[in-house]
N, CA, C and O atoms as a Tripos MOL2 file, in Angstrom:
@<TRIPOS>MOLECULE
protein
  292   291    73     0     0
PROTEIN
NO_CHARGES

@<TRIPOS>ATOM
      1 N         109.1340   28.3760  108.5940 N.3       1 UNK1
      2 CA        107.9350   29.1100  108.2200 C.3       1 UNK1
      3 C         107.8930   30.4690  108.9160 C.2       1 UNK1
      4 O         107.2470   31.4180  108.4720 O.2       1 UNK1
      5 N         108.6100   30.5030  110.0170 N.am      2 UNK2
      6 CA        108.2310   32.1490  110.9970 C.3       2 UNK2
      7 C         109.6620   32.5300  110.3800 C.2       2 UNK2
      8 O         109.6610   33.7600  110.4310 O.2       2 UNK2
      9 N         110.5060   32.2450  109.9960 N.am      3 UNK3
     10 CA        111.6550   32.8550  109.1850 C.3       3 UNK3
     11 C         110.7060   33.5610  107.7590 C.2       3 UNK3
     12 O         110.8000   34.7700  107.5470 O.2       3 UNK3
     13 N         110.0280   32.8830  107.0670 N.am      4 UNK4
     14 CA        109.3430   33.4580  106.0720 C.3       4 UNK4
     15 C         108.6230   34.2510  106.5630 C.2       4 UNK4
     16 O         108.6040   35.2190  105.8030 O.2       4 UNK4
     17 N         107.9650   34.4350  107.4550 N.am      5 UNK5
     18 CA        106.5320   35.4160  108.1480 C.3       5 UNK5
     19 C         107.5280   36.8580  108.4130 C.2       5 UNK5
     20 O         107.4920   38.0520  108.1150 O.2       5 UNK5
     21 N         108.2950   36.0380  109.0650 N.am      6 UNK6
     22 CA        109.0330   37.7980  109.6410 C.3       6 UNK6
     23 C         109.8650   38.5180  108.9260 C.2       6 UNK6
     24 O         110.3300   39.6040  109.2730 O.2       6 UNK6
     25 N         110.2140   37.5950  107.2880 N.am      7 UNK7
     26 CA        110.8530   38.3970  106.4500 C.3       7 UNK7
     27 C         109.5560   39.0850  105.1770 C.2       7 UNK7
     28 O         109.7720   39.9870  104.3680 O.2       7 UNK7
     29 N         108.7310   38.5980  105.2980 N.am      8 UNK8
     30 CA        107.1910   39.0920  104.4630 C.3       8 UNK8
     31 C         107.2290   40.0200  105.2020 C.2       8 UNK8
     32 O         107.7670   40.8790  104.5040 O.2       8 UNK8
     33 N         106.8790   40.7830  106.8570 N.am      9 UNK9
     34 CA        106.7150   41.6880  107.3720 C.3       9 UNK9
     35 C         107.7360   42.5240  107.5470 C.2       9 UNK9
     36 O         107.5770   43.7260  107.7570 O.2       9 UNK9
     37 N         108.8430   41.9560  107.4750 N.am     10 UNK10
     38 CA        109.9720   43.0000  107.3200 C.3      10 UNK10
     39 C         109.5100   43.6460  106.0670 C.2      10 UNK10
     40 O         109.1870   44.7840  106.4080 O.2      10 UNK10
     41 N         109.3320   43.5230  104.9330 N.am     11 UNK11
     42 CA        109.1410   43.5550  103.5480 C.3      11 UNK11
     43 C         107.7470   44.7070  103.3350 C.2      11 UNK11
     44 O         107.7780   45.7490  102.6810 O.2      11 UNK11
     45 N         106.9290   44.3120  103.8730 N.am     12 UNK12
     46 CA        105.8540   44.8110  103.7820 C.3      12 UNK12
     47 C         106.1610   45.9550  104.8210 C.2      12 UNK12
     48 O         105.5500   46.8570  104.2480 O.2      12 UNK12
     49 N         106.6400   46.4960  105.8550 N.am     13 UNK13
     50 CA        107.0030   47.4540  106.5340 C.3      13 UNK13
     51 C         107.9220   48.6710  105.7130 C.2      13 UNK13
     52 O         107.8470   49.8920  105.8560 O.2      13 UNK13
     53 N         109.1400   47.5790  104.4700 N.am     14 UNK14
     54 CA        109.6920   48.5270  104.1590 C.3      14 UNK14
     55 C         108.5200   49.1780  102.8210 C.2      14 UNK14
     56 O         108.4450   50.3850  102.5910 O.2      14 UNK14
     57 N         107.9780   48.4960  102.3230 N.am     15 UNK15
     58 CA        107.4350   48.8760  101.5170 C.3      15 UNK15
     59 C         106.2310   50.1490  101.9270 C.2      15 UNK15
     60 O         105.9540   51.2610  101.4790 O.2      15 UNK15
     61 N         105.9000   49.5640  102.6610 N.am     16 UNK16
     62 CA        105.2260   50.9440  103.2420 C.3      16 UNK16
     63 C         105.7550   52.6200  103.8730 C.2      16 UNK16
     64 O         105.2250   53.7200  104.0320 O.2      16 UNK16
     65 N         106.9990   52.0470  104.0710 N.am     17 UNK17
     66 CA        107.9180   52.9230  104.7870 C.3      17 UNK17
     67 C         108.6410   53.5390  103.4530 C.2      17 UNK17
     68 O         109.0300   54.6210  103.8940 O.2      17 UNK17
     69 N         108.9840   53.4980  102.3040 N.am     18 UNK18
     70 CA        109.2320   53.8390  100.8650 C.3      18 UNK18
     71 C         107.6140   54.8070  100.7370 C.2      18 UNK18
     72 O         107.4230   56.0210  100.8070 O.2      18 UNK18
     73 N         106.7720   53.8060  100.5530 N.am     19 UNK19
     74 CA        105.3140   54.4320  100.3920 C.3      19 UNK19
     75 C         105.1690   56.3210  100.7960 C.2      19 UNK19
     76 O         104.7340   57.2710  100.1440 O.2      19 UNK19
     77 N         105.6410   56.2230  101.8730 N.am     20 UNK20
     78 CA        104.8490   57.0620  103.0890 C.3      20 UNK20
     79 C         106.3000   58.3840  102.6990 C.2      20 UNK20
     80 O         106.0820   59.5830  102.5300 O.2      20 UNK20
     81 N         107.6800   57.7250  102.6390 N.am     21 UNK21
     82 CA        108.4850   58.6450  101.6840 C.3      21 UNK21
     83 C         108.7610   59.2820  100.4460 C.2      21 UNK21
     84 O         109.4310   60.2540  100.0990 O.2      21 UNK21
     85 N         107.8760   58.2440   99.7560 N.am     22 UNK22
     86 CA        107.9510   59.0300   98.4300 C.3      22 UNK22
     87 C         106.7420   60.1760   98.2340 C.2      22 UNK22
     88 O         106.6270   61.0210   97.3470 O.2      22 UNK22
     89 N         105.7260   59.8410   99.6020 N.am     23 UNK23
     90 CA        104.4120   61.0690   99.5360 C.3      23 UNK23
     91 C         105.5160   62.0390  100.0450 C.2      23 UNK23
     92 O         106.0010   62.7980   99.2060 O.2      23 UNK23
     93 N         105.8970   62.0900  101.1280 N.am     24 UNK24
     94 CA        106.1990   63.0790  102.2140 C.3      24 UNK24
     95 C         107.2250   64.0650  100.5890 C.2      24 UNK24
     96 O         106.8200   65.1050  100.0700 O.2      24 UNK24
     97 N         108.5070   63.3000  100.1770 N.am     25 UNK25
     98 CA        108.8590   64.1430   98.8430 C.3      25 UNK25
     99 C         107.8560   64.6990   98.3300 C.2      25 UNK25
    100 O         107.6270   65.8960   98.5080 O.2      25 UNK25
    101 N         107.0420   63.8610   97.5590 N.am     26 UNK26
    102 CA        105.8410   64.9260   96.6310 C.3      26 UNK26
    103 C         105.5860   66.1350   97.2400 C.2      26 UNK26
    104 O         105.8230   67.2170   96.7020 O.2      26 UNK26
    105 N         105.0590   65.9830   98.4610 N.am     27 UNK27
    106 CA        104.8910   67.2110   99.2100 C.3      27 UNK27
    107 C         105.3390   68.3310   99.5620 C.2      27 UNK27
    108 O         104.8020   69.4280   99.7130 O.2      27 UNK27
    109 N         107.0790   67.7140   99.7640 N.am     28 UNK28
    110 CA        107.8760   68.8030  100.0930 C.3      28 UNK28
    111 C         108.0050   69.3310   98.7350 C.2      28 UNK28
    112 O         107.6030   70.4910   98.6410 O.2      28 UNK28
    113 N         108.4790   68.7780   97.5870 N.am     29 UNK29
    114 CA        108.6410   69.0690   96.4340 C.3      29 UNK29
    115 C         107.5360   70.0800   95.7120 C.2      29 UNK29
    116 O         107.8310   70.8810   94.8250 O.2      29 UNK29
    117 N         106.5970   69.9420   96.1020 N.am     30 UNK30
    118 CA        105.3990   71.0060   96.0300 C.3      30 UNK30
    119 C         105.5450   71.6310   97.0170 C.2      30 UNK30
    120 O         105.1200   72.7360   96.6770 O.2      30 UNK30
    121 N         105.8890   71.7190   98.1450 N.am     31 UNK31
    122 CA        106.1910   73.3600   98.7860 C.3      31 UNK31
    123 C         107.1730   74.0500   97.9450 C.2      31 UNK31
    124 O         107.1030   75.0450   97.2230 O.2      31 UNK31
    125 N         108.3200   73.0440   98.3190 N.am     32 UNK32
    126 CA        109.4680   73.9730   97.2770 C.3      32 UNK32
    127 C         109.0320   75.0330   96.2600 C.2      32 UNK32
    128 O         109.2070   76.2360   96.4480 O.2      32 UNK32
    129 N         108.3310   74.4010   94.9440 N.am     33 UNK33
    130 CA        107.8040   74.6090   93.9690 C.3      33 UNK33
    131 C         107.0600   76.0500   94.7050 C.2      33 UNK33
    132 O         107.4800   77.1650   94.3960 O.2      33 UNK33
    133 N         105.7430   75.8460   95.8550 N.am     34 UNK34
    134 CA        105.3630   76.9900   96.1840 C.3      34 UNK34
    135 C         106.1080   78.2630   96.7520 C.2      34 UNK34
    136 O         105.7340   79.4300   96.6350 O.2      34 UNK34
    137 N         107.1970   77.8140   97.3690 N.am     35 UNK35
    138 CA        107.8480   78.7440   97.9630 C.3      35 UNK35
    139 C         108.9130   79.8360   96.9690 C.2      35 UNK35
    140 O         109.1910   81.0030   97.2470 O.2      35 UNK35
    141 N         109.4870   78.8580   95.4770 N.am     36 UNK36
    142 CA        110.3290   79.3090   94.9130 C.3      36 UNK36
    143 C         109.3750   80.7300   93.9130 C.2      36 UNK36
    144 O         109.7200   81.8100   93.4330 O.2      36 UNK36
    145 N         107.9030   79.8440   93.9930 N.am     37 UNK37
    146 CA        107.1510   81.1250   92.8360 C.3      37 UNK37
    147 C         106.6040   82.1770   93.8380 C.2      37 UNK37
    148 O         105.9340   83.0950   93.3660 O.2      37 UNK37
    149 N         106.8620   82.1250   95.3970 N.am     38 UNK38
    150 CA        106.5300   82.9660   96.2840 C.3      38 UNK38
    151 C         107.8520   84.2560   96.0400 C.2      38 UNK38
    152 O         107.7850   85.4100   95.6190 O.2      38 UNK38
    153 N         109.0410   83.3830   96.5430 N.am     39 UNK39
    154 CA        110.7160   84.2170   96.3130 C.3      39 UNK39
    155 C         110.0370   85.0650   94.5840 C.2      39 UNK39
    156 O         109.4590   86.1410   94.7380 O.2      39 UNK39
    157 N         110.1060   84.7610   93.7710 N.am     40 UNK40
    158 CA        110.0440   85.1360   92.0170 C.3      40 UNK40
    159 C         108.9050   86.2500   92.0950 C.2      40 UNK40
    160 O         109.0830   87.2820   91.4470 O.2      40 UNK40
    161 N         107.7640   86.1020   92.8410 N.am     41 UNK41
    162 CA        106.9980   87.0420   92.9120 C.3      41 UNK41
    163 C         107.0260   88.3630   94.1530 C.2      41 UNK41
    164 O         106.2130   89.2870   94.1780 O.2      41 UNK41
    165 N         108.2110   88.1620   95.1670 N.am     42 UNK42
    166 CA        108.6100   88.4230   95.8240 C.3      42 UNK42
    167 C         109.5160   89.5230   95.3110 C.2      42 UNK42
    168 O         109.3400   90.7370   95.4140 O.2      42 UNK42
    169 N         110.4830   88.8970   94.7580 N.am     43 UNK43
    170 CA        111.5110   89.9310   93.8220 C.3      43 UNK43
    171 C         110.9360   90.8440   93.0190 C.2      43 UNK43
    172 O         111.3140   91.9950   93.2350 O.2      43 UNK43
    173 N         110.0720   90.6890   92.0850 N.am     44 UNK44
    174 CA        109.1020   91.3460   90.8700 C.3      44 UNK44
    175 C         108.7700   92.7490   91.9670 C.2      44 UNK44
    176 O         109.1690   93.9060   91.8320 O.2      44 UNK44
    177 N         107.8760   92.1440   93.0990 N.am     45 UNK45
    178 CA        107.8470   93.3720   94.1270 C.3      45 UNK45
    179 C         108.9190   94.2400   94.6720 C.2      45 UNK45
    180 O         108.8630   95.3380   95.2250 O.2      45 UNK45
    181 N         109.6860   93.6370   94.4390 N.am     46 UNK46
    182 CA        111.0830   94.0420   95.3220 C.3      46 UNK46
    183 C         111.4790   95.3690   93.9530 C.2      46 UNK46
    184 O         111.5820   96.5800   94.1450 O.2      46 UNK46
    185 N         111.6250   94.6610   92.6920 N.am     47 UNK47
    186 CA        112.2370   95.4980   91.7100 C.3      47 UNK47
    187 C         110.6760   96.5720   91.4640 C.2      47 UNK47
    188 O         110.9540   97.7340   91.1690 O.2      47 UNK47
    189 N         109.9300   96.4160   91.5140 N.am     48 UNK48
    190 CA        108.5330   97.4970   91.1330 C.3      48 UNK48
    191 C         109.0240   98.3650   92.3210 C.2      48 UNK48
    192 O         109.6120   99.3580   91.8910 O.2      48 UNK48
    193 N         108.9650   98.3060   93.9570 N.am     49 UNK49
    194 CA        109.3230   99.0740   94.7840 C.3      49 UNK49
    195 C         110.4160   99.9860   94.1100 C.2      49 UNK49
    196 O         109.9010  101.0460   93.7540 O.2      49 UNK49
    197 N         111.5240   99.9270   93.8700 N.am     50 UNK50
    198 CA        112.5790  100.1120   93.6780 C.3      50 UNK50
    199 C         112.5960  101.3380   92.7300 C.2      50 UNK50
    200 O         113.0770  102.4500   92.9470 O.2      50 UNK50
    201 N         111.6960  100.6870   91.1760 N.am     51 UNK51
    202 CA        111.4320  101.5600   90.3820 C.3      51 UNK51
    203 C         110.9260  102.8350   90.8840 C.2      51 UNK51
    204 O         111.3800  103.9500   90.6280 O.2      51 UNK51
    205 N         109.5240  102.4180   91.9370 N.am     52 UNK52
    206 CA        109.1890  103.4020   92.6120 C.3      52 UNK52
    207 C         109.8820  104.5540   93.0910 C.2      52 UNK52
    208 O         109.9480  105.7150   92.6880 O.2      52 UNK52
    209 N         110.4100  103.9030   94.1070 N.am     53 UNK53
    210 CA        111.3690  104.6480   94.8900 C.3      53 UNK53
    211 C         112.4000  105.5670   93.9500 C.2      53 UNK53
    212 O         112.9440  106.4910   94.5540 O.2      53 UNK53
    213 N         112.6450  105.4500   92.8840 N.am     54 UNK54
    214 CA        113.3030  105.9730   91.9430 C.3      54 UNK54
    215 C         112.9170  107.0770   91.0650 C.2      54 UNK54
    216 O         113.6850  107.9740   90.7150 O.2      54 UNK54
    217 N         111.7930  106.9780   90.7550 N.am     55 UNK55
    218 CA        110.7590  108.0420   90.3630 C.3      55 UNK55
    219 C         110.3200  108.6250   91.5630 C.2      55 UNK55
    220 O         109.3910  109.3140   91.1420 O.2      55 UNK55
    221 N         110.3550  108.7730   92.5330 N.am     56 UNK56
    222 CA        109.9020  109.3170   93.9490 C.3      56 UNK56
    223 C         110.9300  110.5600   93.7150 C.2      56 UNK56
    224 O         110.8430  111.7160   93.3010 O.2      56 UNK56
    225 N         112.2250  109.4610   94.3390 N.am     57 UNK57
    226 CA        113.1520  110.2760   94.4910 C.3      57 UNK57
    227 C         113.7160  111.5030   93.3200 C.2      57 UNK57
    228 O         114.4950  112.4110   93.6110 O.2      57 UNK57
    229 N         113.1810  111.2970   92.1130 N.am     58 UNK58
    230 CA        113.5710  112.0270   90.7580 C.3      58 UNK58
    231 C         112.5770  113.3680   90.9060 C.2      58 UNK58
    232 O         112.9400  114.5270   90.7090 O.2      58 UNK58
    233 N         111.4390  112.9980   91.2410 N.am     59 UNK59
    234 CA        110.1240  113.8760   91.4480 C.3      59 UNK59
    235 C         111.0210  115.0790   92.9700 C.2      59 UNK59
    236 O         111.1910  116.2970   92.9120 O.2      59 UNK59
    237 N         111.2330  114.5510   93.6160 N.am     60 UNK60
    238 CA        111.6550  114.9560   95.1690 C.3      60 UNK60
    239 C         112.6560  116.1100   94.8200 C.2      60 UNK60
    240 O         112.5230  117.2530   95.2580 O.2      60 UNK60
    241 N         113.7390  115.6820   93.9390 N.am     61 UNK61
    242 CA        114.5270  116.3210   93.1710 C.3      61 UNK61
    243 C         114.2740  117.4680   92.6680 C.2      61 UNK61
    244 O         114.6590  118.5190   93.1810 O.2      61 UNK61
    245 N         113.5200  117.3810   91.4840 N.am     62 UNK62
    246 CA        112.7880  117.8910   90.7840 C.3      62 UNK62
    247 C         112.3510  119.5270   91.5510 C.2      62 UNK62
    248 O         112.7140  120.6630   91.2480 O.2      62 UNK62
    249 N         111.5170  119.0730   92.5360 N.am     63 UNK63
    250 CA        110.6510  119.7330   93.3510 C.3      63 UNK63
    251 C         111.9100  120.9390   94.5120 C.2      63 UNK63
    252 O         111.8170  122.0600   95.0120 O.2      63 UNK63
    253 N         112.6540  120.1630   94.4770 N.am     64 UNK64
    254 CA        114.2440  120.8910   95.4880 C.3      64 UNK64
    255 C         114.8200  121.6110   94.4920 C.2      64 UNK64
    256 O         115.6170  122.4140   94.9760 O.2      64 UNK64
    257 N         114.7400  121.6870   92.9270 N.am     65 UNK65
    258 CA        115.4100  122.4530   92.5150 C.3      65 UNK65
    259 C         114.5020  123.6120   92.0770 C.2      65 UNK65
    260 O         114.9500  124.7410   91.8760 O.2      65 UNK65
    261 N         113.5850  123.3820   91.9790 N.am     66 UNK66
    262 CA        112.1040  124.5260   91.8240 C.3      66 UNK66
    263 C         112.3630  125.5370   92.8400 C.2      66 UNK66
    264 O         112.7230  126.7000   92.6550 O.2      66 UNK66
    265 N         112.0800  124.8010   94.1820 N.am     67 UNK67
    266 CA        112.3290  125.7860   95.3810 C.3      67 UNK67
    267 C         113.5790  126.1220   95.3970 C.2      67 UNK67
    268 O         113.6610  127.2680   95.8370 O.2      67 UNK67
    269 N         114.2790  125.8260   95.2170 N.am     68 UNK68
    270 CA        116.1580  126.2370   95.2350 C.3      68 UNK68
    271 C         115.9290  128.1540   94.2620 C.2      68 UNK68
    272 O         116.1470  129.3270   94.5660 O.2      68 UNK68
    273 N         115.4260  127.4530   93.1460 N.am     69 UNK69
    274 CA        115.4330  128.4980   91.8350 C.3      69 UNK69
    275 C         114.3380  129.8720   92.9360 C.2      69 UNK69
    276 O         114.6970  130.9980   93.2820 O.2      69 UNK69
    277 N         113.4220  129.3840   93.1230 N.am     70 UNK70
    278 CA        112.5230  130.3020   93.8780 C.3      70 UNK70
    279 C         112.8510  131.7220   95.0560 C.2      70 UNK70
    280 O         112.5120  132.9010   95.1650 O.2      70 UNK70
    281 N         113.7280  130.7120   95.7960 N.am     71 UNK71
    282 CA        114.3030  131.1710   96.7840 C.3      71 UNK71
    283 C         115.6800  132.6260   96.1990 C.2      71 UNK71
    284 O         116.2550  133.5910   96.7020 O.2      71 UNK71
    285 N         115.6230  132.0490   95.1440 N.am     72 UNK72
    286 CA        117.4160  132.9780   94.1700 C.3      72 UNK72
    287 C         116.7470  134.0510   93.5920 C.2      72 UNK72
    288 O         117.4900  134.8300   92.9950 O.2      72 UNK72
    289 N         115.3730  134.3630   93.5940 N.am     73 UNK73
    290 CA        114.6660  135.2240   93.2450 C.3      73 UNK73
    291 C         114.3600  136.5460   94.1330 C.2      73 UNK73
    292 O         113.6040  137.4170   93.7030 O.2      73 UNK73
@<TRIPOS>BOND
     1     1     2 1
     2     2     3 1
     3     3     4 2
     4     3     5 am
     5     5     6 1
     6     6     7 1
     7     7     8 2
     8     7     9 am
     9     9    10 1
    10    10    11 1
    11    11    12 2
    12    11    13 am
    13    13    14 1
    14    14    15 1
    15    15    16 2
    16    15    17 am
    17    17    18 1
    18    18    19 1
    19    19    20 2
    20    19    21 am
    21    21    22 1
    22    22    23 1
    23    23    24 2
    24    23    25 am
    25    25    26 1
    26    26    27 1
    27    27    28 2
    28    27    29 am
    29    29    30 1
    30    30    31 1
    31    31    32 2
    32    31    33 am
    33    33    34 1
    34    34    35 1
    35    35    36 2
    36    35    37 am
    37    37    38 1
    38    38    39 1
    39    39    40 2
    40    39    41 am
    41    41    42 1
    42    42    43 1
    43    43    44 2
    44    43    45 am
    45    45    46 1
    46    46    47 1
    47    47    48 2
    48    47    49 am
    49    49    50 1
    50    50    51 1
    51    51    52 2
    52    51    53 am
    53    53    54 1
    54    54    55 1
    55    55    56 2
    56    55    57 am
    57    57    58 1
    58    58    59 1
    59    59    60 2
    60    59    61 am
    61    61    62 1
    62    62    63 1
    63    63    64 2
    64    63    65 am
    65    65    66 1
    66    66    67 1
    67    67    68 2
    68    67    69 am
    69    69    70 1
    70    70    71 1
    71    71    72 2
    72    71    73 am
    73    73    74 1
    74    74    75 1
    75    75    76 2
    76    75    77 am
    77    77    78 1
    78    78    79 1
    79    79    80 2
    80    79    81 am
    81    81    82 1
    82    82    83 1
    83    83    84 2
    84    83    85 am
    85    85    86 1
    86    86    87 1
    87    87    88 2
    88    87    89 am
    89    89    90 1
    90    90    91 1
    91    91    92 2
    92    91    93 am
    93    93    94 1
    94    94    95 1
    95    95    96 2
    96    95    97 am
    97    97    98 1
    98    98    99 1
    99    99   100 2
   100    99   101 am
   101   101   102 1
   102   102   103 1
   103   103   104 2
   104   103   105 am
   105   105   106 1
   106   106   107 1
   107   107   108 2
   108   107   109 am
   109   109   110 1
   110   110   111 1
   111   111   112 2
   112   111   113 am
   113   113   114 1
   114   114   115 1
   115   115   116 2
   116   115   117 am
   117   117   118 1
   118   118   119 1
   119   119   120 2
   120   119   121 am
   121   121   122 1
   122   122   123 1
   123   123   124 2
   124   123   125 am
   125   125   126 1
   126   126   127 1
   127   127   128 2
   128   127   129 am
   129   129   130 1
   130   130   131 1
   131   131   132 2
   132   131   133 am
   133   133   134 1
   134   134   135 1
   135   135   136 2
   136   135   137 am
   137   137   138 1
   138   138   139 1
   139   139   140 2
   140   139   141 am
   141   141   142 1
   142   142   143 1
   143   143   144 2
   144   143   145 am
   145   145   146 1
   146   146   147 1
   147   147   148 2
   148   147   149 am
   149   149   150 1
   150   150   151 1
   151   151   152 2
   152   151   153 am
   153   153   154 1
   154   154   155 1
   155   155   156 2
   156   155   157 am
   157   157   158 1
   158   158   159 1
   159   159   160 2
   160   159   161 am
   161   161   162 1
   162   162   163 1
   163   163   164 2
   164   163   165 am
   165   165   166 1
   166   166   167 1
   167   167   168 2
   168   167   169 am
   169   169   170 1
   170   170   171 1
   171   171   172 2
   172   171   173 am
   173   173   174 1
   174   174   175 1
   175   175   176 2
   176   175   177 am
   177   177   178 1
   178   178   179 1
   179   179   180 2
   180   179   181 am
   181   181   182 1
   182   182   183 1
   183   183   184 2
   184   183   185 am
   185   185   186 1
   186   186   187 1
   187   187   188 2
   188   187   189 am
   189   189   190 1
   190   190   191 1
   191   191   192 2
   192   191   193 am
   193   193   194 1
   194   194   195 1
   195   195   196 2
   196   195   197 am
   197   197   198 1
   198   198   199 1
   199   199   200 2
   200   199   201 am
   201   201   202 1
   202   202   203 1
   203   203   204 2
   204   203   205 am
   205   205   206 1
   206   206   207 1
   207   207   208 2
   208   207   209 am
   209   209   210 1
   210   210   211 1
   211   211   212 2
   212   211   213 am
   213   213   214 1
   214   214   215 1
   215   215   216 2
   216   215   217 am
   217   217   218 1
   218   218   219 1
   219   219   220 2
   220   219   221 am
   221   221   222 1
   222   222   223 1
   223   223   224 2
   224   223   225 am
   225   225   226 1
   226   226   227 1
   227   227   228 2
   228   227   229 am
   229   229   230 1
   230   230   231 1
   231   231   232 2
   232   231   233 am
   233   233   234 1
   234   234   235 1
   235   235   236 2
   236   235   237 am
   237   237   238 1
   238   238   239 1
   239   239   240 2
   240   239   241 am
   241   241   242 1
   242   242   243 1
   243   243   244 2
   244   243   245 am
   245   245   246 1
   246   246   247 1
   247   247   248 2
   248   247   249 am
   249   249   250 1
   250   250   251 1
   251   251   252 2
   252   251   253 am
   253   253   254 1
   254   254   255 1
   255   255   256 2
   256   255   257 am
   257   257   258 1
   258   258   259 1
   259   259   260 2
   260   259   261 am
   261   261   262 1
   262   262   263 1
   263   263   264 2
   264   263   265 am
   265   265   266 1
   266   266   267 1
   267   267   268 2
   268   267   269 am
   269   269   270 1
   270   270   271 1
   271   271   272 2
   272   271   273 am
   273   273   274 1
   274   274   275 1
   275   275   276 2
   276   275   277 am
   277   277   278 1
   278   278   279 1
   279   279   280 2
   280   279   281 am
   281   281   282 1
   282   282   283 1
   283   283   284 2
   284   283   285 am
   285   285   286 1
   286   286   287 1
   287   287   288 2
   288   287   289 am
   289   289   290 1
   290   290   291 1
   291   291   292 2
@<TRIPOS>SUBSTRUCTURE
     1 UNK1         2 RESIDUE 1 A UNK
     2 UNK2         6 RESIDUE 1 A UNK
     3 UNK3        10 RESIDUE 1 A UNK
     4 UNK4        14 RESIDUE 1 A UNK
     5 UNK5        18 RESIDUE 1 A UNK
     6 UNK6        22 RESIDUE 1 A UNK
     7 UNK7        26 RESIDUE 1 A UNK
     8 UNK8        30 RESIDUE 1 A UNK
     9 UNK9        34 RESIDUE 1 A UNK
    10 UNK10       38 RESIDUE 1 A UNK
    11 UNK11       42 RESIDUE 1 A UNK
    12 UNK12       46 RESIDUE 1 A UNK
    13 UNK13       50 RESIDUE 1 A UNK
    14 UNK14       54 RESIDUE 1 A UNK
    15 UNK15       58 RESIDUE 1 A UNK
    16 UNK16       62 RESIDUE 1 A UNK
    17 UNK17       66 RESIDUE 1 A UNK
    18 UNK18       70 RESIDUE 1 A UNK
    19 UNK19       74 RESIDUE 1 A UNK
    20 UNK20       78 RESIDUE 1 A UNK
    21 UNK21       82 RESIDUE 1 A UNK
    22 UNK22       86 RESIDUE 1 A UNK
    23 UNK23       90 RESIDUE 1 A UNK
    24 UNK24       94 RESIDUE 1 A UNK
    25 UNK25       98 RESIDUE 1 A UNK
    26 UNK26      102 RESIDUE 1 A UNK
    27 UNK27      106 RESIDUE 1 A UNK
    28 UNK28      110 RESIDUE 1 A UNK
    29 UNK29      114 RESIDUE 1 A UNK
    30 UNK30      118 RESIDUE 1 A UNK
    31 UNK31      122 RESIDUE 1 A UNK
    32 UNK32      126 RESIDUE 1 A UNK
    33 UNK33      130 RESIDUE 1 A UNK
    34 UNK34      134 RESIDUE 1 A UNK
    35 UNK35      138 RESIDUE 1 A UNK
    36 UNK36      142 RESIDUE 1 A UNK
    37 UNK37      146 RESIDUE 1 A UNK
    38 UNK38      150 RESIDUE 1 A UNK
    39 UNK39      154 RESIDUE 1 A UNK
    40 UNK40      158 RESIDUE 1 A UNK
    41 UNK41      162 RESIDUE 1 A UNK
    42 UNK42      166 RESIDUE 1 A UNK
    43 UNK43      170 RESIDUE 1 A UNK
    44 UNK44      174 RESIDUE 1 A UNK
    45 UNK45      178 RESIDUE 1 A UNK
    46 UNK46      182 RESIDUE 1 A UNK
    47 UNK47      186 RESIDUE 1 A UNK
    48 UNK48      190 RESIDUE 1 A UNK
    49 UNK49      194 RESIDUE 1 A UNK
    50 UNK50      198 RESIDUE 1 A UNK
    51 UNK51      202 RESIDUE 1 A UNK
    52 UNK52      206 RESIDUE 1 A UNK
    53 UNK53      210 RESIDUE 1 A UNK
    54 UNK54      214 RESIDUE 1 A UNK
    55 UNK55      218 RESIDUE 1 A UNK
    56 UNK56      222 RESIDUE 1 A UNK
    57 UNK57      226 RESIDUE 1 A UNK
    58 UNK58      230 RESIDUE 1 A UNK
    59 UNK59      234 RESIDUE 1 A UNK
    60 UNK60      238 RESIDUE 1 A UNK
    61 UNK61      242 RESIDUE 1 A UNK
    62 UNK62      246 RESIDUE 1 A UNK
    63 UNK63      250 RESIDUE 1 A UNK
    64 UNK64      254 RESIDUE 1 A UNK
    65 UNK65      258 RESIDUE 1 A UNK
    66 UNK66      262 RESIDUE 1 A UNK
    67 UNK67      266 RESIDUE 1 A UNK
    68 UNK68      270 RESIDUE 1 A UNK
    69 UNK69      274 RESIDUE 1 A UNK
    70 UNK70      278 RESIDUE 1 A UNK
    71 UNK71      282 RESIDUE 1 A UNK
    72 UNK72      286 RESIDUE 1 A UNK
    73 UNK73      290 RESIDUE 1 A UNK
């Protein structure tokens, strides 16, 4: 009978111990999820900067060859 008791509690330990792992996944699995649409919205910024910086630098240009022309005057 304590052969049966201590294999019910073995049992019931693992089952709880599965339990308590398959939350802890959900969880991580939803960070993941948060972190990957963090990276995706991350990049979007990364490439808008970029654009920026690109039209900056075209404008900057722009403005160096004005004064260039100015100066030849």
């Amino acid at each position: 009978m304590e052969v049966v008791k201590a294999l019910e509690e073995k049992v019931s330990f693992i089952v709880e111990k599965v339990k308590a792992l398959r939350e802890e996944k959900a969880n991580l699995e939803n960070r993941v999820s948060q972190l990957e649409d963090t990276v995706r919205m991350k990049e979007r910024e990364i490439e808008q900067l970029k654009d920026e910086k690109a039209a900056v630098k075209g404008q900057i240009e722009e403005l160096l060859k004005e004064l260039d022309s100015m100066e030849l005057r």
